[in-house]
N, C-alpha and C positions, 0 to 999 in steps of 0.2 A: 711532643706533647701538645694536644690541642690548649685551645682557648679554655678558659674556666670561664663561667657567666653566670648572673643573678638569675635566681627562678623567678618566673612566670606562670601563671596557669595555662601559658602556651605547652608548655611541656609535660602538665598533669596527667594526659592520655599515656603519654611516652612513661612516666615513672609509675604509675598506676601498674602498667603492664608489667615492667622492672620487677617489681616490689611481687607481683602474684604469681610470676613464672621463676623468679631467681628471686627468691626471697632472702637466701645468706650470700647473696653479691648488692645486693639492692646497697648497703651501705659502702662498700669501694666504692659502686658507680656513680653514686651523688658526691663522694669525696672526691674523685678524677674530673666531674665534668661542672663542680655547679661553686661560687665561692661563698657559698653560705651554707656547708654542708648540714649542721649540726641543727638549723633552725628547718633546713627542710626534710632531715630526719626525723625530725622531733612532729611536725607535720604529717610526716604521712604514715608513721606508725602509730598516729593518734586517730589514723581516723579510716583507713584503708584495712579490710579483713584479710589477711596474708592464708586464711586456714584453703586447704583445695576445694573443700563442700561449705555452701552458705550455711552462716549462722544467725540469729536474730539480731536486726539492729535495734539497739537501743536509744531513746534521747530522751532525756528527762522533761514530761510530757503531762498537759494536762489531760484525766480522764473524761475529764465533762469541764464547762463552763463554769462547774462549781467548788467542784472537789480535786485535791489531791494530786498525785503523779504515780507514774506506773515503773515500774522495775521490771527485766526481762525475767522471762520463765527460766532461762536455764543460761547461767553464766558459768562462761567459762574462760574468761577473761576483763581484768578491771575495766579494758578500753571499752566494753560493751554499755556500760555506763554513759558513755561522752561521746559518741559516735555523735558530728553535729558540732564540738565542741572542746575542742583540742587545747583550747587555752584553760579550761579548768582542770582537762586531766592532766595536762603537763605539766599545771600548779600542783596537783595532787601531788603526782609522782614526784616533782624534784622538789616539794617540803617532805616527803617518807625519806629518800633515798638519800638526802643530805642529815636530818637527824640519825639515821641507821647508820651512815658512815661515822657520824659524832659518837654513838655509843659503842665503835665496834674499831675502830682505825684511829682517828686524828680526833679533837676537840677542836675547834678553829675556837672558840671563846678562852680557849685557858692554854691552845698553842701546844697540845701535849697529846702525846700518842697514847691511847688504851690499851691495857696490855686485856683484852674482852673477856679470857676466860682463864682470869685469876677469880678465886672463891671469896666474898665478903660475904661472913654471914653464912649463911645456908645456901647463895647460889652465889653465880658467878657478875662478875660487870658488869656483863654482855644482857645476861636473863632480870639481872635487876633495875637498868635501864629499859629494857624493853616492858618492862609491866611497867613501868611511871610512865611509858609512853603511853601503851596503850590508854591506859586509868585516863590521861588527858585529851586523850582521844575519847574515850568514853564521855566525860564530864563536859565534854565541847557538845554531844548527843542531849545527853539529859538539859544542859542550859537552856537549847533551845526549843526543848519541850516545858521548858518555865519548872524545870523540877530540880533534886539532886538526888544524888547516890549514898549509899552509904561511905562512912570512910572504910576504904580496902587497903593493907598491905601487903606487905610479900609474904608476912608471917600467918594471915588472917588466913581462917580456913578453907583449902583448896577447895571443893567441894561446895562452899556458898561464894567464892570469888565466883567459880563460873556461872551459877545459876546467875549472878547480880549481873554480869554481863553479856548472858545471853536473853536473859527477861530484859535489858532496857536496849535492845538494838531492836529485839521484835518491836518493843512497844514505838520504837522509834519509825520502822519501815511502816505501822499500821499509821501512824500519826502523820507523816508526809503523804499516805496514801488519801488518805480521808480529811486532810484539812483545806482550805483554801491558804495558800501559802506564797510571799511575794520572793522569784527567784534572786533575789540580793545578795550581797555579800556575804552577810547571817545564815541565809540559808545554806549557801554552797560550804562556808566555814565544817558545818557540819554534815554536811552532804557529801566531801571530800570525807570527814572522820569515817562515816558510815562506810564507806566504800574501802579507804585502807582497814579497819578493821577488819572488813567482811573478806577481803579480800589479798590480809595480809601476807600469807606463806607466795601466792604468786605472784606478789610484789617485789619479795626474796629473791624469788627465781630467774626475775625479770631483770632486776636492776641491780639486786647486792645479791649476786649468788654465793659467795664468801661465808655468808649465814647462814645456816640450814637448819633442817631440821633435824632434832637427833633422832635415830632410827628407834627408840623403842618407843617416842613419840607420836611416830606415824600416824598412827589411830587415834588417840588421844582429841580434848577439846584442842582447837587452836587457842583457847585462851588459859593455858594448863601455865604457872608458871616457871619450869625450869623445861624448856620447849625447847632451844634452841643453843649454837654452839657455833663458836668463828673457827671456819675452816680456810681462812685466806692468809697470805703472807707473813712473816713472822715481821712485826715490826720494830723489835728490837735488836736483831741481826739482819738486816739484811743487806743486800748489795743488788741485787734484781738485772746484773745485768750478765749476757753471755761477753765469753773473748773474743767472738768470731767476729774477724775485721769487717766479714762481707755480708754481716745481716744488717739489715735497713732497719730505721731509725721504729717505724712500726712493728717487726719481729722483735728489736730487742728490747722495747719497754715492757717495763714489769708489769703484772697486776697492782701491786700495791702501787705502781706514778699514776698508770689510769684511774687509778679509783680517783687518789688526790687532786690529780688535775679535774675531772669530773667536779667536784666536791671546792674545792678552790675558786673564790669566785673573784673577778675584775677591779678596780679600785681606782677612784676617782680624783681630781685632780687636786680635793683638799684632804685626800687619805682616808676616804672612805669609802666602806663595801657598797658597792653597785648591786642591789640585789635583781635575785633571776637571771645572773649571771653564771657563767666559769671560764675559768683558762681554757678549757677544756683538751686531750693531746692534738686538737688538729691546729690549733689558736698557739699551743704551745712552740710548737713546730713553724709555722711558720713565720712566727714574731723573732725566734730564737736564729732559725734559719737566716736573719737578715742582721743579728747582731753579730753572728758568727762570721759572716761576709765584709762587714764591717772591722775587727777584728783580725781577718787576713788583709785589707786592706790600709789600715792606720798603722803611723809611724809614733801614734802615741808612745812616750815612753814608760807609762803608770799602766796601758793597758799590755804591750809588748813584756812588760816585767812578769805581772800579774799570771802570764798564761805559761809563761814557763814552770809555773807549779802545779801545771794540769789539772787533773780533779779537784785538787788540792785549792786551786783560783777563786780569790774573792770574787764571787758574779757581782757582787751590788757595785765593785770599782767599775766591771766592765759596762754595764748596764747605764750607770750614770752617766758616762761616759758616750755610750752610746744616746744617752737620750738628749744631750747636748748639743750633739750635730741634729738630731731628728728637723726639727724646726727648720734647719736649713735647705732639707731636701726638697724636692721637686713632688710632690706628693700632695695628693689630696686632704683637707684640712678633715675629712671624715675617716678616710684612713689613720691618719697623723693620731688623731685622737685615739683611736683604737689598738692600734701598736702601746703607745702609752698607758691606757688601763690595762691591755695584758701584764705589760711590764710591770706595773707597778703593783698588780696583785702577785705576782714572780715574784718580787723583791719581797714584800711584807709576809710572803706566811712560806714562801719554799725558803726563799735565801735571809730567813729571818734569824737574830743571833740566837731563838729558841729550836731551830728545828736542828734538829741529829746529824750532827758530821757525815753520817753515813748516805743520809737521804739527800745532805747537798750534792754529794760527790754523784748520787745514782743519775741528778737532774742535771749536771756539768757532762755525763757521759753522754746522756739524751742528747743536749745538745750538740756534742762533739760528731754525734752521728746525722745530725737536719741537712736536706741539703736544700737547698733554695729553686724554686719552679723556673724553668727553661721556658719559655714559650716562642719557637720559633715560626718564623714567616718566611714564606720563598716569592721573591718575584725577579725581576727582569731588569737587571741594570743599566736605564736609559742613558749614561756614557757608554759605557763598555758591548751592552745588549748582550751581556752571558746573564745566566741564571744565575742567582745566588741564593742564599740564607742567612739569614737576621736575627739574633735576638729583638723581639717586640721593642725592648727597651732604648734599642736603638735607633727607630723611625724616628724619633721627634731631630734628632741631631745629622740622621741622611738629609731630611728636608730641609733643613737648615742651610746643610752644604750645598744643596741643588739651591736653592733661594740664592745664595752668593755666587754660584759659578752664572747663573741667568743674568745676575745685576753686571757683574765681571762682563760677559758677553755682550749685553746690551750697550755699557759705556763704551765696548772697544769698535762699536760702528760709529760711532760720531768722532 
């Protein structure tokens, strides 16, 4: 396995090309070669066109000196929006995608799974939730047009719901268009709403496919309220995982771990959420990958006890336990720290005493299958002059020993 290394915009030509010729390897190849996969993902799908024929680029734009900003003619993708500007649409998207996950999978505020299409009422979880989002998404529109909306519920009549929020997103798109407007915090606040609204089913599609839309909906306003229906993992039964000894740690995670890890975000050293964060499963993996090593390693007797009840194992005994020796190791103080908030957002919402026996055991198997990165080196053993192979991890302690057999030698001339 080669080297992994930080990106650079030395390498922009090289994944640009990646990303428009191999569009569904683009994400292995940043996993295999780059150690910040997920932030240079996140990057170049925010801002690079993957379609085979050009599309129009967008950037949120003044039309004159005086007035307004301009919207593309024909959208057929949120990113079209932020081309230019990847830090807002990647805010966009992981404030959609984590409330979507809240009303459809996990609550991370009350530590409890959604069962999305149980019926309250006249709709389901799932559909009731998504109109309070939208309505907030809407009323974030109208504030900063200095207005409000009427009050809508789920019960108010379909028929004047959609009118009221397809009258204040036009009045919205003329009013950004024709105003002089300062691109701020305020602005984008709602400039994000605008965009996930307008643009919510391929937000679905994109990020939380799990959600769809119900087929006799198809045609229907997108702003119809009983629109939608959780076709993703049962999260009351499940186990997520195959028998098969010899599928790898990436075949055998479920949908339902990736969503959560996705969704799961980092945690700080006085116990609190890091936002614009997540575990995420490559963060998972390889934080887990080194406690597991650790773990074959140690003669502990609380963690050696612990793993004899396999799935079954308190992780927060092995974890703490691991995070004890951490400090001691030989490791970068910005590494150090980062293993640490993985782990500690691990600890508080997977291996928390609210989450589901079931869902710990699914995230004990994950890791039972991590395995830890090899990175080997070949050179030329200046004793011996054969060729060898190295674990990386090993030069700092060859040149050590070359350093002592040099002094050895040097004293044995005098």
């Amino acid at each position: 396995m080669s080297v992994k290394c930080n990106y650079s915009s030395i390498y922009y030509p090289l994944l640009r090309n990646q990303l428009l010729t191999d569009p569904n390897g683009f994400k292995d190849f940043i996993n295999n070669h780059f150690i910040n996969p997920d932030e240079v993902y996140r990057t170049f799908v925010s801002g690079v066109n993957t379609n085979s024929t050009p599309t129009s680029v967008f950037n949120i734009q003044a039309v004159s000196s005086r007035i307004g900003v301009e919207f593309p003619q024909e959208v057929t993708s949120p990113q079209q929006y932020y081309i230019g500007n990847a830090r807002q649409y990647n805010r966009m998207i992981d404030n959609a995608a984590k409330r979507l996950i809240a009303l459809s999978v996990f609550d991370i505020n009350t530590d409890s799974f959604i069962d999305a299409n149980a019926i309250v009422g006249s709709y389901s979880n799932l559909n009731n939730g998504i109109f309070k989002y939208k309505l907030e998404l809407l009323s974030n529109l109208s504030s900063f047009m200095g207005k409000s909306i009427p009050e809508l519920y789920v019960t108010s009549d379909p028929t004047q719901t959609i009118k009221i929020f397809e009258n204040t997103i036009e009045e919205y798109a003329a009013y950004i268009r024709n105003s002089e407007l300062t691109q701020d915090q305020a602005f984008f606040n709602a400039f994000n709403s605008y965009v996930t609204l307008t643009s919510f089913d391929d937000i679905l599609k994109l990020y939380t496919p799990f959600i769809e839309v119900k087929p006799e909906f198809k045609k229907s306003s997108s702003y119809s309220i009983d629109r939608y229906i959780y076709n993703g993992p049962n999260v009351t039964h499940y186990t997520g995982f195959s028998n098969n000894e010899f599928m790898g740690s990436e075949e055998a995670v479920s949908d339902l771990a990736k969503i959560l890890l996705s969704y799961f975000p980092e945690v700080n050293s006085e116990g609190e959420v890091i936002n614009n964060t997540s575990i995420s499963l490559s963060g998972f993996n390889s934080t887990l990958s080194k406690v597991k090593l650790f773990t074959e390693e140690t003669l502990d007797p609380d963690v050696t006890n612990e793993l004899k009840k396999g799935a079954n194992a308190n992780m927060n005994i092995v974890i703490n336990k691991y995070l004890q020796v951490l400090n001691s190791k030989a490791l970068p103080p910005e590494h150090i720290t980062y293993l640490q908030n993985k782990l500690r957002g691990i600890q508080k919402f997977i291996y928390s005493d609210n989450m589901a026996p079931q869902i710990k055991q699914m995230f004990t198997n994950l890791m039972s299958k991590t395995v830890l990165s090899s990175y080997i080196s070949y050179s030329t053993d200046p004793i011996s002059n054969n060729l060898t192979s190295k674990n990386l991890t090993d030069r700092p302690v060859s040149i050590e020993r070359f350093g002592i057999v040099d002094v050895v030698k040097a004293a044995s001339n005098y």
